[in-house]
C-alpha positions as CSV (number, residue, x, y, z in Angstrom):
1,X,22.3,159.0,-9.1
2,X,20.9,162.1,-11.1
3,X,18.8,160.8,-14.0
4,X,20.5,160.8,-17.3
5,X,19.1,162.6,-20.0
6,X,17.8,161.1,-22.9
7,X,20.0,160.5,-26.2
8,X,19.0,160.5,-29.5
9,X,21.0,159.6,-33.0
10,X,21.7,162.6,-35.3
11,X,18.9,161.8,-37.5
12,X,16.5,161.3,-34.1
13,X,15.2,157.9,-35.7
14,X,16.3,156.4,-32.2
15,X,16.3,157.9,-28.7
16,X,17.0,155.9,-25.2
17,X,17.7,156.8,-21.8
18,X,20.2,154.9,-20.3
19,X,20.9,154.0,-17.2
20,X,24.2,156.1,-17.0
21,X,26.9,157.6,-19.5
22,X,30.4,156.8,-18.9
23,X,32.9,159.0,-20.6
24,X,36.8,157.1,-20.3
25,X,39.9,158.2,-21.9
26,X,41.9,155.3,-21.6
27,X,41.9,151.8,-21.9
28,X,41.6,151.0,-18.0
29,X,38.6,153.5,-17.8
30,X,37.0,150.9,-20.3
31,X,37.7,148.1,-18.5
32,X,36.2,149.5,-15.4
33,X,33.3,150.0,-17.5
34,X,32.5,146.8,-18.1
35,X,33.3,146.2,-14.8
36,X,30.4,148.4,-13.3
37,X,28.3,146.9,-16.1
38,X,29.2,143.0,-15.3
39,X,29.0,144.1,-10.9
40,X,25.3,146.0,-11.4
41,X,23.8,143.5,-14.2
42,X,23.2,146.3,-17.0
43,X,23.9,146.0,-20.5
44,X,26.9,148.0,-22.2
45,X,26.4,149.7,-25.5
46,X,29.0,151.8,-27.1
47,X,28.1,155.1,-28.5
48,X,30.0,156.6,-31.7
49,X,29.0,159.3,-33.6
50,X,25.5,159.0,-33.7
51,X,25.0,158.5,-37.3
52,X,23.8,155.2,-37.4
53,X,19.7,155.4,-38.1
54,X,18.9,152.2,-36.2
55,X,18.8,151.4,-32.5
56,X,22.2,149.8,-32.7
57,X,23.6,152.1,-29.7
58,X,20.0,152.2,-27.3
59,X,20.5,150.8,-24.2
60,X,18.7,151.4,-21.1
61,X,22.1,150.2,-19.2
62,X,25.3,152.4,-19.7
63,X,26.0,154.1,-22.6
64,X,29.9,154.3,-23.0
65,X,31.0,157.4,-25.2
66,X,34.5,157.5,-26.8
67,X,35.7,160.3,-27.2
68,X,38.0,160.3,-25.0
69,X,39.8,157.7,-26.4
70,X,41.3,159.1,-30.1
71,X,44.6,159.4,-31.6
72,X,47.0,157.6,-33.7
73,X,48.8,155.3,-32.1
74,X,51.5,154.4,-35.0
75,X,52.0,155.0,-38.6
76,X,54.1,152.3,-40.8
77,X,55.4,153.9,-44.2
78,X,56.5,151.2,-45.4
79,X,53.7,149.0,-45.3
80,X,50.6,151.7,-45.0
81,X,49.2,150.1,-42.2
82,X,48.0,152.5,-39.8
83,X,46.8,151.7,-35.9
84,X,44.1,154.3,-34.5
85,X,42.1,154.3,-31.3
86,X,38.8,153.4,-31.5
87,X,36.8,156.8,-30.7
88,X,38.7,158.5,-33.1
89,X,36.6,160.2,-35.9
90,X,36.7,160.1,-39.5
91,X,37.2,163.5,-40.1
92,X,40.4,164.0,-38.1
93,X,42.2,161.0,-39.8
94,X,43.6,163.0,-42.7
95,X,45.0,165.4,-40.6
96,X,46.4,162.6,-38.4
97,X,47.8,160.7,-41.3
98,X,48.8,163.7,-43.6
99,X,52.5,164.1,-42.0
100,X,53.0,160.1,-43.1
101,X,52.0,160.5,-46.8
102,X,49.4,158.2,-46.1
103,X,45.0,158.5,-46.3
104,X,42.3,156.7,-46.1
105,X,41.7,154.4,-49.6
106,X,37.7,155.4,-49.7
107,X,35.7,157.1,-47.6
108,X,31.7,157.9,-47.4
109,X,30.3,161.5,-48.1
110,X,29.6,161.8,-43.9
111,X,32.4,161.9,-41.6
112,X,31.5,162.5,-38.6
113,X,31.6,158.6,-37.4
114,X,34.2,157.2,-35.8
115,X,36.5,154.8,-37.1
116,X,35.2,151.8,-34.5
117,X,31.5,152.7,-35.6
118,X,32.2,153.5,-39.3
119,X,33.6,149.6,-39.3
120,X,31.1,148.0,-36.9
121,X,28.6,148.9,-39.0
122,X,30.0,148.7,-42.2
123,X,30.2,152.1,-43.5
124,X,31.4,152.5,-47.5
125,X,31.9,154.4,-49.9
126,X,32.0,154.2,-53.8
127,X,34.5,152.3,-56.2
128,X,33.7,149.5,-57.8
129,X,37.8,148.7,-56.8
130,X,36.8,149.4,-53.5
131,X,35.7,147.9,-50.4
132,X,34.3,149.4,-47.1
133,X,36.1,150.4,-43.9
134,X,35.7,147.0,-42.3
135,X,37.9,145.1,-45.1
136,X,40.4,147.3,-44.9
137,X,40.9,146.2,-41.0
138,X,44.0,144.6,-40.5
139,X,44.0,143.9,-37.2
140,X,41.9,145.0,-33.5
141,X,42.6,145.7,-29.9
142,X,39.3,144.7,-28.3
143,X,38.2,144.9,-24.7
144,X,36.1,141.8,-23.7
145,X,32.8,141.5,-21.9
146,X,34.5,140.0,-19.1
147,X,37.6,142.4,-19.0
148,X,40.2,140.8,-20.9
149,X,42.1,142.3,-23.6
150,X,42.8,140.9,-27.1
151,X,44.5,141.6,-29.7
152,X,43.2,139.6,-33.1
153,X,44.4,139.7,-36.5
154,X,44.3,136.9,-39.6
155,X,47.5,135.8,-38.0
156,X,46.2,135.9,-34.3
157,X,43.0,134.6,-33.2
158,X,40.9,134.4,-36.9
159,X,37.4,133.8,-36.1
160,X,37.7,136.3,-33.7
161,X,39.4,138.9,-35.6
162,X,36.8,137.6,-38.5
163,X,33.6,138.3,-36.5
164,X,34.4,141.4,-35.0
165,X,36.1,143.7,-37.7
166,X,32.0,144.2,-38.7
167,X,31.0,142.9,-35.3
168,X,27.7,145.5,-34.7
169,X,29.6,146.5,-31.3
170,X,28.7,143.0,-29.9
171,X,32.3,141.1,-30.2
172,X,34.0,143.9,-27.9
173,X,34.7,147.3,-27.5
174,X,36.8,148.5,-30.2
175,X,40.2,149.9,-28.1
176,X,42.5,150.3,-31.2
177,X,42.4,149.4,-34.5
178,X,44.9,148.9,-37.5
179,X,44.0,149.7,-41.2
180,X,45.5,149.4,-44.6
181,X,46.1,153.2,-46.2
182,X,47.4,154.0,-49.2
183,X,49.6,156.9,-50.2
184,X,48.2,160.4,-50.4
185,X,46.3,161.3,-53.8
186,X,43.8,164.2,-54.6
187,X,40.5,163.5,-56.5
188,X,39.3,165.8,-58.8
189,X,35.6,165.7,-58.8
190,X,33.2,166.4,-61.7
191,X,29.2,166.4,-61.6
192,X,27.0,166.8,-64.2
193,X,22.9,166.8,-64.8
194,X,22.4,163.7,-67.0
195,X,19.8,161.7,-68.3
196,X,18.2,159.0,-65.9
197,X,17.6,156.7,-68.8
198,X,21.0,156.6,-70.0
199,X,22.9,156.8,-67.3
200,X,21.0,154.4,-65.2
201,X,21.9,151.9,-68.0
202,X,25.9,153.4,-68.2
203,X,26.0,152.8,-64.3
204,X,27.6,149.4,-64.5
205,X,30.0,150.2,-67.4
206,X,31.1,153.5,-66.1
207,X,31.1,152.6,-61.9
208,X,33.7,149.9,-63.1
209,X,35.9,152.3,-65.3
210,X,35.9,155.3,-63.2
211,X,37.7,155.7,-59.5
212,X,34.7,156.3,-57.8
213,X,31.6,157.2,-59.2
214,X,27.8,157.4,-58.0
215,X,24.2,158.7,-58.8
216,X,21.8,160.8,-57.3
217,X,18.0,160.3,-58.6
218,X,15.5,162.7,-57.3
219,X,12.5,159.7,-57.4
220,X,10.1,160.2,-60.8
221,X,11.8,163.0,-62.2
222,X,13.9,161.8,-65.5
223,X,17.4,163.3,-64.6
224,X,20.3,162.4,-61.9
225,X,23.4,164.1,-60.8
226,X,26.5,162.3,-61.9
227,X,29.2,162.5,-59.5
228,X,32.8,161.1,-60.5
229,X,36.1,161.3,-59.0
230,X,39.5,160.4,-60.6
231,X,42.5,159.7,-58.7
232,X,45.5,162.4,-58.8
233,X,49.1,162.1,-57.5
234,X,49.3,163.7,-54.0
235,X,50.8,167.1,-56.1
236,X,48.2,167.5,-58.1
237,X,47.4,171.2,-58.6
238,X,44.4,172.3,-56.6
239,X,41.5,173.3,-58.0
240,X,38.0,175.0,-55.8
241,X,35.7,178.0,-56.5
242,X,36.0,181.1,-55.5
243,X,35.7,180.7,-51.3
244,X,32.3,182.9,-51.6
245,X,30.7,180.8,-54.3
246,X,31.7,177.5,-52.6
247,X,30.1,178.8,-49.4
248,X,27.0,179.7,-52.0
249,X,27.1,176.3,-53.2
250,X,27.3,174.1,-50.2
251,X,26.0,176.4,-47.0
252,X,23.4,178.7,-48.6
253,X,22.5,176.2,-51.3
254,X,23.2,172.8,-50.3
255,X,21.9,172.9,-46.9
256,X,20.1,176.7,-45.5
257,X,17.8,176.7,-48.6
258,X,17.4,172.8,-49.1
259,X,16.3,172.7,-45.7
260,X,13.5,175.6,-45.8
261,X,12.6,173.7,-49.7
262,X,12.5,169.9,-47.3
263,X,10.3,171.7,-44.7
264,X,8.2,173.5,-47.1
265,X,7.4,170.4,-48.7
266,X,7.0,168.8,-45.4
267,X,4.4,171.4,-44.4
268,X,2.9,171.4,-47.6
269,X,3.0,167.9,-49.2
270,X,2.3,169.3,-52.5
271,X,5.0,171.0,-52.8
272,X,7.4,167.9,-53.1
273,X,7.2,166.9,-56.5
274,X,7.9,170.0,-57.5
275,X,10.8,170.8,-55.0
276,X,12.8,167.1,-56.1
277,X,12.1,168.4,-59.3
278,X,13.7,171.6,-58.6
279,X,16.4,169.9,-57.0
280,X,17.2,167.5,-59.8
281,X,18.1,170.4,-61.6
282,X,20.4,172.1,-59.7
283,X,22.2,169.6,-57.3
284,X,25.3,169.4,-59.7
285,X,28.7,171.4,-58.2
286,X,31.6,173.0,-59.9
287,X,34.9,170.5,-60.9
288,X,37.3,170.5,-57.4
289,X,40.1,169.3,-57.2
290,X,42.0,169.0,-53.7
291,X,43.3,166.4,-50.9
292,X,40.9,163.3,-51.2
293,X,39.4,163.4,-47.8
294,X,38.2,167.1,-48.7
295,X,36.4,165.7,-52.1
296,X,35.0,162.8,-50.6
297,X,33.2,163.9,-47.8
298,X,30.5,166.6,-47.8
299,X,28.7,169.1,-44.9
300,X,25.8,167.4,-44.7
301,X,23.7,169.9,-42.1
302,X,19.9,168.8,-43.3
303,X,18.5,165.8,-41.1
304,X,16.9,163.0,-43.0
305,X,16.1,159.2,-42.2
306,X,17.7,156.4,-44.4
307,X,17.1,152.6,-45.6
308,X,20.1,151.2,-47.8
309,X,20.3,147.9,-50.2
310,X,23.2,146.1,-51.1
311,X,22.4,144.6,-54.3
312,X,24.5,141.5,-56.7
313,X,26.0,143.9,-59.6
314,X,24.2,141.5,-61.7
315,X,20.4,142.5,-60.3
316,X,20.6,146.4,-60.4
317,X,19.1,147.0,-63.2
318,X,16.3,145.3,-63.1
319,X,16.1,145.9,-58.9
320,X,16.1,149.6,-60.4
321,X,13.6,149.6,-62.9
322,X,11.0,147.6,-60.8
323,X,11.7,150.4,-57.9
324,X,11.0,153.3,-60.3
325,X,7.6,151.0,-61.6
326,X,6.8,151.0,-58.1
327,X,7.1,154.8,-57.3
328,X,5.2,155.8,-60.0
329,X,2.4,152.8,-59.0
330,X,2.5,153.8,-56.1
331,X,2.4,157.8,-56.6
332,X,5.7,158.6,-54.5
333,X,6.2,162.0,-53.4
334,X,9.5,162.6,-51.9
335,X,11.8,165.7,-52.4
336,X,15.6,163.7,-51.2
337,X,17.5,161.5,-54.1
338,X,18.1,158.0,-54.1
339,X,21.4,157.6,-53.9
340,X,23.7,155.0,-56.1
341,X,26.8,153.9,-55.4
342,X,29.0,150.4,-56.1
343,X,32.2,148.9,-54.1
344,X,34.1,145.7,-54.7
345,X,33.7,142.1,-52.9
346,X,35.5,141.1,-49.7
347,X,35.6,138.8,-47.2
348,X,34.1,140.1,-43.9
349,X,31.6,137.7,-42.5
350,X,28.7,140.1,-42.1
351,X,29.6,142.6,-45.0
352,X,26.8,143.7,-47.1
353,X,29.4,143.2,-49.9
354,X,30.2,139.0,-48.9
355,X,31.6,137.9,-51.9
356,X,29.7,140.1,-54.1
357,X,30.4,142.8,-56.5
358,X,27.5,145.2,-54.7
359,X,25.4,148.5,-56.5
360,X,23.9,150.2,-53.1
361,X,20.6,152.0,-53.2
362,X,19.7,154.2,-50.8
363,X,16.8,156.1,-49.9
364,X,16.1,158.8,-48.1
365,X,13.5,160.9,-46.1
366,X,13.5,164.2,-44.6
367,X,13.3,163.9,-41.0
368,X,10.0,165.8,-40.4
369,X,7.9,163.7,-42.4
370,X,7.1,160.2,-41.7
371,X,9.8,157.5,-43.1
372,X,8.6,154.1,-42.1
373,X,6.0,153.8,-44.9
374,X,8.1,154.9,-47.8
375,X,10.8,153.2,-46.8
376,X,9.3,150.0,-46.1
377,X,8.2,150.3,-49.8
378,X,11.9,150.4,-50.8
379,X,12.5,147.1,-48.7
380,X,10.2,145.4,-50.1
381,X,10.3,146.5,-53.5
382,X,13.9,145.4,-53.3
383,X,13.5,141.7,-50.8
384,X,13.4,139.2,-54.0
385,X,16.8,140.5,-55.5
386,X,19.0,139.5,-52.3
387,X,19.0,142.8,-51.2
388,X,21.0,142.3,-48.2
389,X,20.5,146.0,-45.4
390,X,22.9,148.4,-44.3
391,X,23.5,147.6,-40.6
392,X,23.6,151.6,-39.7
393,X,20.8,152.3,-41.9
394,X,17.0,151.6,-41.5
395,X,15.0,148.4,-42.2
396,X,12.7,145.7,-40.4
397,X,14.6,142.2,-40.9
398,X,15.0,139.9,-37.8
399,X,17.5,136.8,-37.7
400,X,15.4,134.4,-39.7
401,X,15.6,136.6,-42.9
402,X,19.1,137.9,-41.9
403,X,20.5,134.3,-42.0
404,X,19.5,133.6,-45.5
405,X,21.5,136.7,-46.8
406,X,24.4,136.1,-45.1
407,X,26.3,132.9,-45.3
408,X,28.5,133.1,-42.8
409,X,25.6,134.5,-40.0
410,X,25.6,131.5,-37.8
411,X,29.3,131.3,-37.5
412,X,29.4,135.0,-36.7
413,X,26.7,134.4,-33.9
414,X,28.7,131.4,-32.4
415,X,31.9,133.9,-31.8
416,X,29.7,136.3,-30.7
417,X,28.1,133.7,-27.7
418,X,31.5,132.7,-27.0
419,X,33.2,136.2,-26.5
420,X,30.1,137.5,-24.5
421,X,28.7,134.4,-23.3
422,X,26.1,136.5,-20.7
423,X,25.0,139.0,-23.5
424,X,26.6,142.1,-21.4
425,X,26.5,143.8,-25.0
426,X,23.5,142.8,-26.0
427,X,20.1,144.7,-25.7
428,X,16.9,143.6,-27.2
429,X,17.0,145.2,-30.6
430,X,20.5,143.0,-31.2
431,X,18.7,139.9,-29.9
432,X,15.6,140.7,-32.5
433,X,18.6,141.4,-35.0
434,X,21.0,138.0,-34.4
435,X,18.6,135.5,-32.4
């Protein structure tokens, strides 16, 4: 067999080379899959797209790529519930859904995942009336490790369905699954330059008044960008800039010149200070108003490395102040924003939001420069306020600190040994992560 080439995530922060790739486009390529997996001993890991930060997808046994297997598979008006296969990608589902009346509820400001990686890992977005992708899973077509099919719902098989709607790809591989949508709306969007004092102390008051609503803090300067988004009825008149100063804003702005500012800096370490500061100031948009997939989501062309914290609403504030004590302590010179955001409580065993009204805080590093240390200061800075990670996202837990964040861990882990009782989708990193 030719040697495969080595694969990397979009950020780079994990590279393998497995064993072999295997590309299906149907549900029997799959099973033979894990049937050339199970016959030649290797491990199975399934590859979305690519934005997860950790090693979740390295395997040096066969790498099994999805794309091939996208599309709706049917549309309920009546009840919104909405059954897509598993490769599909976030950023064809308007278009899919769009002749229904029907979208997404929330969505993240990347979409390039697919719908089987953005809930396996639980990707989010921002509403403190909203949850992630994995909570609005009402049911899942999985492909066992020993080449059974399932199908698995609340109704149908619970701890099952439980475990691996947020199942880090080690329940089954994801052949269809069903979501709650909503009807179409538009968001229009507003962002302003604000003060960090006040509205790091508004963030509470105004994340649970407003639709959706985040902030971006460029670390030790004194302003953020205040992004909010109000729902609109699906006929909502449309509102963008001109098509040339949108392209200014987000192509020649937002990523050609931030990434020549990012790699100056990078070159030149004293140059980031003043390039977040620069930043700050000008990282606001024009008001938009348009189809809510178009609003939520963002190009986001510049590469950079990420750690996210799920945080109890009731410890962000003083989680935030001792991060910015720390920064300053600690002289912190970094030219991307921290990034935060809030979603709603549910009920999915390995959620970052498990029965908790959650602020997110993430942070991020341009990819040239070294992440692990600053980072590392962010995890630790946040550890004694039951900051539980972002699964997709960077950090250095194992199992035994893992378990005391997550209350229903060891009942996840026994589903997970009885739906893959020889660890066909495990590799070590998953082992390190779940014992």
């Amino acid at each position: 067999m030719t040697r495969q080439a080595p694969l990397a995530t979009w950020s780079g922060s994990a590279r393998w080379t497995p064993h072999q790739v295997l590309r299906p486009t149907s549900e029997g390529g799959v099973l033979d899959a894990l049937r050339i997996a199970r016959k030649r001993g290797l491990s199975l890991r399934v590859l979305g797209g690519g934005h997860s930060f950790t090693a979740l997808a390295a395997t040096d046994g066969i790498t099994l790529d999805l794309d091939g297997l996208q599309g709706l598979v049917a549309a309920d008006l009546s009840t919104g519930l909405v059954t897509l296969r598993g490769g599909t990608r976030l950023w064809a589902i308007a278009g899919l859904l769009a002749p229904y009346g029907l979208a997404l509820a929330v969505m993240g400001d990347i979409d390039r995942q697919s719908i089987a990686g953005a809930i396996q890992t639980g990707t989010h977005g921002t509403g403190g009336r909203s949850t992630g992708f994995a909570a609005m899973v009402r049911g899942l077509r999985l492909a066992l490790a020993d080449g059974s099919v399932v199908d698995c719902s609340p109704q149908q098989d619970r701890d099952l369905f439980e475990a691996a709607r947020l199942g880090l790809g080690t329940i089954g591989i994801v052949l269809e699954v069903t979501l709650q949508c909503v009807p179409a709306f538009r968001l229009e969007l507003t962002e302003s330059t604000e003060d960090l004092a006040q509205t790091s102390a508004a963030f509470l008051a105004d994340s649970a008044i407003a639709d959706h609503h985040e902030l971006f803090w460029f670390p030790r300067t004194p302003r953020t960008t205040v992004r909010t988004m109000r729902r609109l009825p699906a006929d909502a008149p449309r509102h963008r800039p001109a098509r040339a100063a949108e392209l200014l804003q987000q192509e020649v702005l937002g990523n050609g010149a931030w990434e020549l500012l990012c790699r100056s800096a990078a070159a030149l370490p004293l140059l980031r200070r003043p390039a977040a500061s620069l930043a700050s100031r000008v990282f606001a948009g024009p008001r938009v108003v348009d189809d809510s997939a178009r609003v939520f989501t963002a190009p986001r062309r510049v590469r950079f490395r990420e750690s996210e914290w799920a945080l109890p609403v009731s410890r962000f504030e003083e989680a935030f102040a001792a991060l910015r004590r720390r920064f300053e302590e600690e002289d912190v010179r970094v030219t991307f924003p921290l990034e935060i955001r809030r979603a709603a409580a549910d009920d999915v065993w390995l959620s970052t939001a498990y029965e908790r009204d959650t602020v997110y805080l993430a942070a991020h590093r341009y990819h040239r420069e070294e992440a692990g240390p600053f980072l590392l200061l962010v995890q630790r800075t946040l550890a004694p306020f039951a900051a539980r990670p972002h699964w997709g996202k960077l950090h250095w837990l194992g199992a035994r600190e893992l378990r005391a964040l997550y209350p229903r861990f060891d009942d996840f882990r026994a589903v997970r040994t009885a739906a893959d009782p020889v660890g066909l989708l495990m590799t070590p990193y998953l082992h390190h992560l779940l014992g």
